[in-house]
C-alpha positions in Angstrom: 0.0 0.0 0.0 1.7 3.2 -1.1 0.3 6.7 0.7 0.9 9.8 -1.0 1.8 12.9 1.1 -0.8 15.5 -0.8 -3.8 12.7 -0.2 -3.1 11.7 3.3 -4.5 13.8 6.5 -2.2 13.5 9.3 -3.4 14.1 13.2 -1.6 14.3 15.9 -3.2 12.9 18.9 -1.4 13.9 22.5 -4.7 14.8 24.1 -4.0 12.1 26.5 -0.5 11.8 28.6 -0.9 7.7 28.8 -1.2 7.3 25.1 1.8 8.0 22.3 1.7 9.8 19.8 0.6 8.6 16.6 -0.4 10.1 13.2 -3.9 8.9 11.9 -4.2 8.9 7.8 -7.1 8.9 5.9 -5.9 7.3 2.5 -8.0 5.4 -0.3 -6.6 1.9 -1.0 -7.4 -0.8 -3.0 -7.6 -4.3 -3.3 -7.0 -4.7 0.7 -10.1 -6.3 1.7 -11.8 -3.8 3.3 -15.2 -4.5 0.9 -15.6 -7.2 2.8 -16.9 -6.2 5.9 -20.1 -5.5 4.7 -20.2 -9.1 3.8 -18.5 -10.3 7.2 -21.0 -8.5 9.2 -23.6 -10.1 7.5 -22.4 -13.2 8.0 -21.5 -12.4 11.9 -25.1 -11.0 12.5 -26.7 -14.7 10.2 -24.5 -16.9 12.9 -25.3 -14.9 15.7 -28.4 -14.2 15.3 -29.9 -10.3 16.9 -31.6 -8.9 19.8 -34.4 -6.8 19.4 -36.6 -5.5 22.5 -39.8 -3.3 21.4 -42.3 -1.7 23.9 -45.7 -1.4 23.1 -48.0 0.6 25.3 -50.9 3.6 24.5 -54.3 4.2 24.5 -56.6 1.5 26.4 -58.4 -1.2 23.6 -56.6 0.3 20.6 -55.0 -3.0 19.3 -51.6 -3.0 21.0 -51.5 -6.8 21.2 -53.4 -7.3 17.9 -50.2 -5.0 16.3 -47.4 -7.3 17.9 -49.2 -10.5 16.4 -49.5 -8.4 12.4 -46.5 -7.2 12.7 -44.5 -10.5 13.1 -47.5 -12.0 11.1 -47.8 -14.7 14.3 -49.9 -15.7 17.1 -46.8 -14.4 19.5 -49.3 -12.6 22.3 -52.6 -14.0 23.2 -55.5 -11.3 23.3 -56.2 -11.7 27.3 -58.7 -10.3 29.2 -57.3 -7.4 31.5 -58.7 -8.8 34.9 -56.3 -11.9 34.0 -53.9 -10.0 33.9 -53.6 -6.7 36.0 -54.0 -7.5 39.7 -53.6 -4.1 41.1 -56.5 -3.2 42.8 -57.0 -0.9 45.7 -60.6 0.4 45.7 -61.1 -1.5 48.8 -59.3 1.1 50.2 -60.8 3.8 48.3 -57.4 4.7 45.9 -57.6 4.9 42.5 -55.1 2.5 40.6 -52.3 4.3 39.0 -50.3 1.5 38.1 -49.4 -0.3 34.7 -49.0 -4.0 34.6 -46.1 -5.0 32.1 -46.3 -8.4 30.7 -42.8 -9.8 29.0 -42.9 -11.9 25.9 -39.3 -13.5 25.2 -39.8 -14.6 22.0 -37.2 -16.3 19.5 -37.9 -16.1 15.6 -35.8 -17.5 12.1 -36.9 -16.4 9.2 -34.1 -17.5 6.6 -31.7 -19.3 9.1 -31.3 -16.0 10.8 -32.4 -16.0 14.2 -33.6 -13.4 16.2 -34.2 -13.2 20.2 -37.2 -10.6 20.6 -38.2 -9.2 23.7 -41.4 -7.4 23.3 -43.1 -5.5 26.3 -47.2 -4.9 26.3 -48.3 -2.8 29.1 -52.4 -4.1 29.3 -54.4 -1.5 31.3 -52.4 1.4 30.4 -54.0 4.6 30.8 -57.9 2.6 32.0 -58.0 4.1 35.5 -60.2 6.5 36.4 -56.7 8.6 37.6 -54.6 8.1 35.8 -51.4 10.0 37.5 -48.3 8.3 37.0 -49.4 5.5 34.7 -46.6 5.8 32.9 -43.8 5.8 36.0 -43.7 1.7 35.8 -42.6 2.3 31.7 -39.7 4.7 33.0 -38.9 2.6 35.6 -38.3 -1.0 33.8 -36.2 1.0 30.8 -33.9 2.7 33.7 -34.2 -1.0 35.4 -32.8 -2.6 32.5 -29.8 0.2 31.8 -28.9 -0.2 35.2 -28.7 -4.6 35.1 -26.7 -3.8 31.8 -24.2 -0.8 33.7 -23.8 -3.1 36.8 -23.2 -6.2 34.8 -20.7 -4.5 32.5 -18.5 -4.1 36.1 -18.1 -7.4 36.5 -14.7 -9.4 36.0 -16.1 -12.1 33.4 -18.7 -10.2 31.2 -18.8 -13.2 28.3 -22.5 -13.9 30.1 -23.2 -10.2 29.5 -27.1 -9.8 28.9 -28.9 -7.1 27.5 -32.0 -6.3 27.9 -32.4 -2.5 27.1 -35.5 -1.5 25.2 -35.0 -0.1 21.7 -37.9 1.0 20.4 -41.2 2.0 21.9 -44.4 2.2 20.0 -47.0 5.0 21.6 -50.4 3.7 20.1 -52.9 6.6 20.2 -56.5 6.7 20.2 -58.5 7.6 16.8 -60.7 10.5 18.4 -59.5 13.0 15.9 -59.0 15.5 18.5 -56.2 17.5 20.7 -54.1 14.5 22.2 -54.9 13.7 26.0 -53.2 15.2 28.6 -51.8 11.6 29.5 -50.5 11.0 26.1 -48.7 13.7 26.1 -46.8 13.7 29.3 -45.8 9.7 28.2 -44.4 10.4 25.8 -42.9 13.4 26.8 -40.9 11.3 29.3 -40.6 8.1 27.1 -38.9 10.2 24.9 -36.2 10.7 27.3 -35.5 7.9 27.8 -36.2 5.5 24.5 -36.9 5.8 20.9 -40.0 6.7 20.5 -42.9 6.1 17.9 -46.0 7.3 18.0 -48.8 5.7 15.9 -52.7 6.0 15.6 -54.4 2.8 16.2 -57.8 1.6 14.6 -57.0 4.1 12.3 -60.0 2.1 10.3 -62.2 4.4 12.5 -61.7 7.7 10.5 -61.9 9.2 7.0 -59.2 10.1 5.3 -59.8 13.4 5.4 -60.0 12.8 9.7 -57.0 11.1 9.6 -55.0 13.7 7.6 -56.1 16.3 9.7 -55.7 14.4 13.5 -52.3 13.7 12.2 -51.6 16.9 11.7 -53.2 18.0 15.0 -50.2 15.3 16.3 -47.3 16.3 15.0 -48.0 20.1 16.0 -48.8 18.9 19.6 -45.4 17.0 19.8 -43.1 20.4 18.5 -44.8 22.2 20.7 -44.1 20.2 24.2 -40.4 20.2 22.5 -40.9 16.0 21.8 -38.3 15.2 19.1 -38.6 11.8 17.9 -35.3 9.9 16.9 -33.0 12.7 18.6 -29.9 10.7 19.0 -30.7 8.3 15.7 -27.4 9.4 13.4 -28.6 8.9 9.8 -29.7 12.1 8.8 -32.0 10.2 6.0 -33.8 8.4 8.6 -34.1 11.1 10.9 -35.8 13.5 8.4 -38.2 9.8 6.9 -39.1 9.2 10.7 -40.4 13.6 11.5 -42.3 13.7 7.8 -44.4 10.2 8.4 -45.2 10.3 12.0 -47.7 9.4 13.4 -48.3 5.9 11.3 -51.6 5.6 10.5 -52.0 1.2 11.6 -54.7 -0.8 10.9 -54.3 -4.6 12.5 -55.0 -8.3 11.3 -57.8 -10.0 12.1 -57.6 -13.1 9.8 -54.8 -15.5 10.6 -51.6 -15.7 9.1 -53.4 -13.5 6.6 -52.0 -9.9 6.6 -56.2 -8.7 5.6 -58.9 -6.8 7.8 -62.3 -8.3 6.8 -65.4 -6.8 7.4 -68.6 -7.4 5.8 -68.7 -4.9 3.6 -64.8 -5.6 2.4 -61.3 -6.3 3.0 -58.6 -3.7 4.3 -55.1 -4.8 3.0 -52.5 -4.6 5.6 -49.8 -4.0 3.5 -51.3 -1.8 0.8 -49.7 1.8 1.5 -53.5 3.3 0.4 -55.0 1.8 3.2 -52.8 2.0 6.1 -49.0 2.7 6.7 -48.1 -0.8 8.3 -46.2 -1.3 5.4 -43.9 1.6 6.5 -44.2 0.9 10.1 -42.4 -2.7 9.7 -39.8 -1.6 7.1 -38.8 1.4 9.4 -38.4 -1.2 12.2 -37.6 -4.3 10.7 -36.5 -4.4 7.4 -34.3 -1.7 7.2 -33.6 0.2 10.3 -33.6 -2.0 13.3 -30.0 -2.0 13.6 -30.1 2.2 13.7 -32.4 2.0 16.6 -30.4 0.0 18.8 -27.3 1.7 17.9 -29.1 5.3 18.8 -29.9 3.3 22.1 -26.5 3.7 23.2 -26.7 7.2 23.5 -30.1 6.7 25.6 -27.7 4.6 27.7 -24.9 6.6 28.1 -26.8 9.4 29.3 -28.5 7.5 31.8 -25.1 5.6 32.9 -23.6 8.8 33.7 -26.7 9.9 35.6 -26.5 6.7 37.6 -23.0 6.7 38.6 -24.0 10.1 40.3 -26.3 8.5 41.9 -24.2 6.1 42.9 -22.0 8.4 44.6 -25.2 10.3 46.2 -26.0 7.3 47.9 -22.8 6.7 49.6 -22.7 10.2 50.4 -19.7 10.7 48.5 -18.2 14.0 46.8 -18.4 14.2 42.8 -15.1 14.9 41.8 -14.9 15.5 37.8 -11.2 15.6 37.4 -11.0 12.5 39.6 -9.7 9.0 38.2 -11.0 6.6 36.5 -9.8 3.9 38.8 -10.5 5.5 42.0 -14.0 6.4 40.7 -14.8 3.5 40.0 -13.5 2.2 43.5 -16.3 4.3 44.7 -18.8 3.3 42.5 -18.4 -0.5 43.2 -18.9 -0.2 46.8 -22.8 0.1 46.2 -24.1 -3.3 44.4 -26.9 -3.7 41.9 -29.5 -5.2 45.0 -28.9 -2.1 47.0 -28.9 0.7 44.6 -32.4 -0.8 43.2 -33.6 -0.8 46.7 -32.5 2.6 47.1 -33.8 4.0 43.6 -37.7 2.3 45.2 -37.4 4.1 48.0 -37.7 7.4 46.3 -39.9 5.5 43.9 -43.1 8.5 42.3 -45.3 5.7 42.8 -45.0 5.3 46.5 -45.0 9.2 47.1 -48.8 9.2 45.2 -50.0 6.2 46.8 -48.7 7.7 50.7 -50.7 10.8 50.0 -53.7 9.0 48.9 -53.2 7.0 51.6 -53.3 10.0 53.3 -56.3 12.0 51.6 -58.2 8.8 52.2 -57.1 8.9 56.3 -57.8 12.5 56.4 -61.5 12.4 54.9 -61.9 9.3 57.9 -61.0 11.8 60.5 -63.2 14.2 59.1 -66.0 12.4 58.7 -65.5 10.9 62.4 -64.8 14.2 64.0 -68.5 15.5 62.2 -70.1 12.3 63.0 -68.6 13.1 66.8 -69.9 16.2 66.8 -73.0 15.2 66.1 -73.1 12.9 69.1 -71.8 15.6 70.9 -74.6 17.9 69.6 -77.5 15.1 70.6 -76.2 15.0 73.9 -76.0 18.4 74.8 -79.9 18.9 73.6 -80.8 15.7 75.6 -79.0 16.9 78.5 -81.1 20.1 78.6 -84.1 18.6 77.9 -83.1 15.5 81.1 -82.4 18.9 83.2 -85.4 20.6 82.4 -87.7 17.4 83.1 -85.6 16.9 86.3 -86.3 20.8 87.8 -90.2 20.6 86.7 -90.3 17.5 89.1 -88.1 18.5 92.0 -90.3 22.0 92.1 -93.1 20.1 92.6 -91.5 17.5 94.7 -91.1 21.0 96.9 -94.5 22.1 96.6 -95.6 18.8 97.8 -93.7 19.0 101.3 -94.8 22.7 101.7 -98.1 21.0 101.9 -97.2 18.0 103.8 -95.0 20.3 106.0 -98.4 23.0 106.7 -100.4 20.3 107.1 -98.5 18.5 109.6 -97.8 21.6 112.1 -101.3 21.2 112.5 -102.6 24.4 110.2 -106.1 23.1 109.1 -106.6 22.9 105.1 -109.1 24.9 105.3 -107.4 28.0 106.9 -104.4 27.4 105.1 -104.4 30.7 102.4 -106.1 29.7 99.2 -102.1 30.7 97.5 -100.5 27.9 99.7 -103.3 25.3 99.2 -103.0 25.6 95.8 -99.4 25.2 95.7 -99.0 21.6 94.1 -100.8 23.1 91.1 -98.8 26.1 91.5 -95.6 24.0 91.2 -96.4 22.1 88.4 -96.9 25.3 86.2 -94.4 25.2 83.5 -92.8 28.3 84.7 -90.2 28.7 87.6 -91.9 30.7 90.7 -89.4 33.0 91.5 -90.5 34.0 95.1 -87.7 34.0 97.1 -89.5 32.6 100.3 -90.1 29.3 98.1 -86.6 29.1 96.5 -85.8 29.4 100.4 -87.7 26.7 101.7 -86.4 24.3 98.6 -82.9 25.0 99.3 -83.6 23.9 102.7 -85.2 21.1 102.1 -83.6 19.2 99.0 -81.0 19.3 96.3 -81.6 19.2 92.7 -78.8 16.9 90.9 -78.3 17.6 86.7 -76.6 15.7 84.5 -74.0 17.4 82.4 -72.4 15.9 79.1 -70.4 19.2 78.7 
């Protein structure tokens, strides 16, 4: 191989003071071999076989299983009934559910001695609750669950059993209502978005006109630039990028014939694959046919970002300093001190979930106090009225209990009945008057002669 000094670019790299320094050309050769690694990765990836992990989660009833099972043209998810399969329930306790069940298909497929290991990830009840806050923290949490497995295992001394289970694509499926996008559906993806490639599609797209589904996805894509969601930011084909903004959202319409990529219905059949009907077609090329191998390189970049966050973390935990400029080596001394077990059990602690269901918990405690304290009140209330009304009975009978011995008491010193003045012989009646004789000479003589006892409640 002969360089020429007017072709080659020469660098000089002593950035670093534990590397030499060597001069990097950039030369065209020929007849070296290096055509062939087109055809050596092909045959690397046909031996090995790849790994492929796709979320699908969205709107509630909008065909997110049906999809999986068109778009691998197999039965690979069973349509399942939600109560077999979510098993959150609190309403016993008077919360409303805000979590998502995730249910995990590994699935292996070989289509032309090429083997593939797919992970796919259906989240049933997504977005069904009454509130639905947080519905989409368990999402978040098993795509930072599965970058931290992959940073912790990558520490290890023997890494030849390395498994990866990140998530490289995630398909948003969003209801046909050919309005503004919910509130919920925008936050998701907001955060998925963050954290994973994201691809948003209209489901049951069968539902609307074509005039309806030009305009709701236009209605889409000027919700996402305006709550800043860029779809395929870290994907580095500029082609792709620029394919994946102009046909978003994909307009999907699912199987319901198997092994038959059709729709029937009685009035006609919808063809899956015909580019006039529906964009599966596009959908599965962008994915499968063509670009699978972009998304889970861009899925690095997802992970680096959150590796870097987590090492902080890491260092957070132990209450250890941050120190940029530090060493490799001694950072990662650090680091290692924490293990996978504990950081998870750490990273749930401060999990949004728990935080949402503790106030609930205590909303719901606070309206039982309430309600106690009122119904106490009450009591209280009843009490009081019954008191008074106890007292009042008991002083209408002790005045006349009095009256009665001021009789008794005249008649006994020997003062005839007849002599005795027509006031004083009428003084049982006198006493039993509703009204409280105020004479002071009678107040005297019951004073003297008994107590009155009242009950009090106060």
């Amino acid at each position: 191989m002969c360089l020429e000094n007017n072709d080659a670019l020469a660098t000089l790299d002593s950035s670093s003071p534990h590397r030499p320094c060597c001069f990097l050309f950039e030369q065209s050769t020929k007849n070296v071999g290096l055509s062939y690694l087109a055809p050596q990765r092909e045959k690397f990836i046909h031996r090995n076989g790849g790994h492929f992990s796709l979320m699908v989660t969205g709107a509630f009833n909008c065909g997110k299983t049906s999809f999986i099972n068109t778009l691998f043209n197999s039965d690979l998810a069973p349509v399942e009934s939600l109560s077999s399969i979510n098993s959150n329930d609190d309403s016993s306790l008077g919360l409303t559910n805000p979590l998502t069940s995730l249910k995990i298909l590994n699935i292996e497929l070989i289509e032309d001695g090429v083997p593939l290991e797919l992970n796919v990830i259906e989240t049933p009840g997504f977005g069904e609750s009454i509130d639905n806050q947080c519905s989409w923290i368990p999402l978040i949490n098993y795509i930072e669950q599965q970058f931290n497995f992959y940073a912790f295992q990558e520490e290890q001394p023997e890494r030849n059993q390395l498994v990866d289970s990140r998530v490289h694509v995630c398909i948003y499926v969003i209801y046909p209502s050919n309005h503004a996008l919910l509130p919920l559906d925008i936050i998701s993806m907001k955060e998925l978005n963050e954290k994973i490639n994201l691809i948003p599609v209209i489901g049951k797209s069968d539902c609307l006109t074509y005039e309806e589904l030009n305009n709701f996805k236009k209605i889409i894509k000027n919700q996402l630039i305006e709550n800043n969601i860029e779809i395929g930011k870290f994907i580095l084909d500029q082609s792709l990028k620029s394919k994946l903004t102009s046909q978003i959202p994909y307009a999907i319409i699912n199987s319901n014939e198997k092994n038959q990529l059709i729709r029937k219905y009685d009035y006609g059949i919808i063809e899956i694959e015909n580019s006039d009907h529906c964009d599966f077609a596009s959908l599965r090329n962008l994915l499968i046919t063509e670009n699978m191998l972009d998304f889970i390189e861009s899925t690095e970049y997802y992970y680096e970002s959150h590796r870097s966050n987590c090492f902080n973390n890491r260092l957070k935990i132990l209450n250890l300093p941050i120190n940029e400029n530090e060493d490799g080596l001694h950072q990662y001394l650090k680091y290692h001190q924490l293990n996978y077990q504990s950081y998870q059990r750490k990273i749930n602690e401060i999990d949004p979930i728990l935080d949402l269901k503790q106030k609930q918990l205590k909303d719901v405690f606070a309206i039982v106090v309430s309600k106690q304290e009122n119904r106490f009140k009450e009591w209280k209330k009843a009490l009081i009225e019954k008191q008074d009304e106890l007292n009042a009975d008991i002083a209408k009978l002790h005045t006349k209990l009095i009256g009665l011995k001021e009789i008794i008491y005249l008649l006994e010193s020997g003062t005839p009945a007849d002599e005795i003045d027509s006031n004083r012989t009428s003084l049982a009646q006198y006493y039993t008057d509703d009204s409280i004789n105020d004479d002071e000479s009678f107040r005297g003589i019951s004073s003297s002669k008994s107590e009155t006892h009242f009950f009090s409640f106060q």
